[in-house]
N, C-alpha and C positions, 0 to 999 in steps of 0.2 A: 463437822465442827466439834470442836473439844468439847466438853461440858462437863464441870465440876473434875476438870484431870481425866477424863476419859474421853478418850479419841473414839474407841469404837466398845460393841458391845457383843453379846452372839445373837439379841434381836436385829443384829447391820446383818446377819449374813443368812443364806440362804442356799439350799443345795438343789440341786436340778437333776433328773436320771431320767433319759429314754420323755423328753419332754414334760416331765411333773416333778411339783416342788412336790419334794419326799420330807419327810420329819425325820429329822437325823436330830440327834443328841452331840454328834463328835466326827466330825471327817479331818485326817491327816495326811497328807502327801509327799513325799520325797523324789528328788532327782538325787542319783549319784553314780558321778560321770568315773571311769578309771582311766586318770590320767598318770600315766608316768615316766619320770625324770630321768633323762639323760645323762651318764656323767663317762666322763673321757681319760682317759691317761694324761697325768701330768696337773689335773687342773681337782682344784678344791671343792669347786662350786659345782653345781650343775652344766652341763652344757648344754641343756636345751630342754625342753615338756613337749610332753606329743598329748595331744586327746585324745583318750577312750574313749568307746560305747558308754551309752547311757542308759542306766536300770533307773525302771519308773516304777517306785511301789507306795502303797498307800492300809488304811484300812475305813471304814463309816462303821457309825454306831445307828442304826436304826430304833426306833419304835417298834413294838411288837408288833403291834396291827400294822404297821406300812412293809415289816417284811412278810406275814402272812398275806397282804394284799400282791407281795413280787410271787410270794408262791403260790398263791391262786391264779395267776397270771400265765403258768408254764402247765402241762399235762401234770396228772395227779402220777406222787413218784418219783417223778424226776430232782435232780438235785438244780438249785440256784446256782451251781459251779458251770454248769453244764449251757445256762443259756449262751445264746452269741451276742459277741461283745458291744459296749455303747457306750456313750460319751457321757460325764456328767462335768456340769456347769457350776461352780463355785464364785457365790457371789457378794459381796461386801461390800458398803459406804465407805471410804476413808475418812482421815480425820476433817476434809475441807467436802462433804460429802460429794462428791466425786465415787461414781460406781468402775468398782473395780472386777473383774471374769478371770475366773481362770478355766479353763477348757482342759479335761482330763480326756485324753480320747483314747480308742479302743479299750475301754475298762473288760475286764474281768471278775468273777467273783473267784478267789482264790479257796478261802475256807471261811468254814460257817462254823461263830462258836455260839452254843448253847447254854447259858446259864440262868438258873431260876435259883431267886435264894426269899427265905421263910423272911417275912417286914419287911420286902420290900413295897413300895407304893405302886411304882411300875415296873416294867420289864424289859428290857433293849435287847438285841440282836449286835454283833460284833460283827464284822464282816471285811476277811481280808480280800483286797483287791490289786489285784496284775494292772498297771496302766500302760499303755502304747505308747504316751507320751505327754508332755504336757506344756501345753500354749497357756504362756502368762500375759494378765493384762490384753484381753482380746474383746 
């Protein structure tokens, strides 16, 4: 339900990895499909679309401590790019609160960016991710 012009909020949503709400600060995800347009001799317009493959890529901003808790979770050494792949579950109220999922499956971690800067209060992790695919609305 709306309240005061606002439909939703980022307390509506919640991230989900390998079965645990994680503390994310930012997760974004894209689908984009390469579809392309047919055109024929004689004629202006297109003459038909074909559907492409589908690239699924995304990134999460973690908490420090929720990605040192992903890296105490692997052998000491090993990179976060390197685990095998999992699902995460993104989840939000809409505006008639109605729960909405979206299912990101076979995730990867892509790269891990590092940045620490002097005032800041806290400290996030950046974290690009490879998706398999993704089930909306599930």
């Amino acid at each position: 339900m709306a309240i005061n012009g606002t439909a939703y909020s980022f307390e509506n949503i919640q991230v989900v990895m390998a079965n645990k709400t994680v503390a994310a600060t930012n997760i974004e995800y894209d689908e984009d499909s390469e579809d392309t347009v047919i055109h024929v001799l004689g004629q202006k317009n297109p003459f038909a679309t074909i559907s492409g493959k589908s690239t699924f890529t995304g990134k999460i901003t973690l908490m420090i401590d929720e990605y040192d808790s992903l890296q105490d979770s692997i052998p000491q050494g090993q990179s976060i790019t390197k685990i095998a792949a999992f699902n995460i579950l993104v989840a939000r109220l809409d505006s008639n609160d109605r729960l909405r999922t979206d299912r990101l499956v076979k995730c990867k971690f892509k790269k891990v960016s590092k940045k620490f800067s002097a005032g800041e209060n806290h400290a996030t992790m950046e974290l690009d991710i490879t998706i398999g695919g993704i089930e909306p609305n599930v």
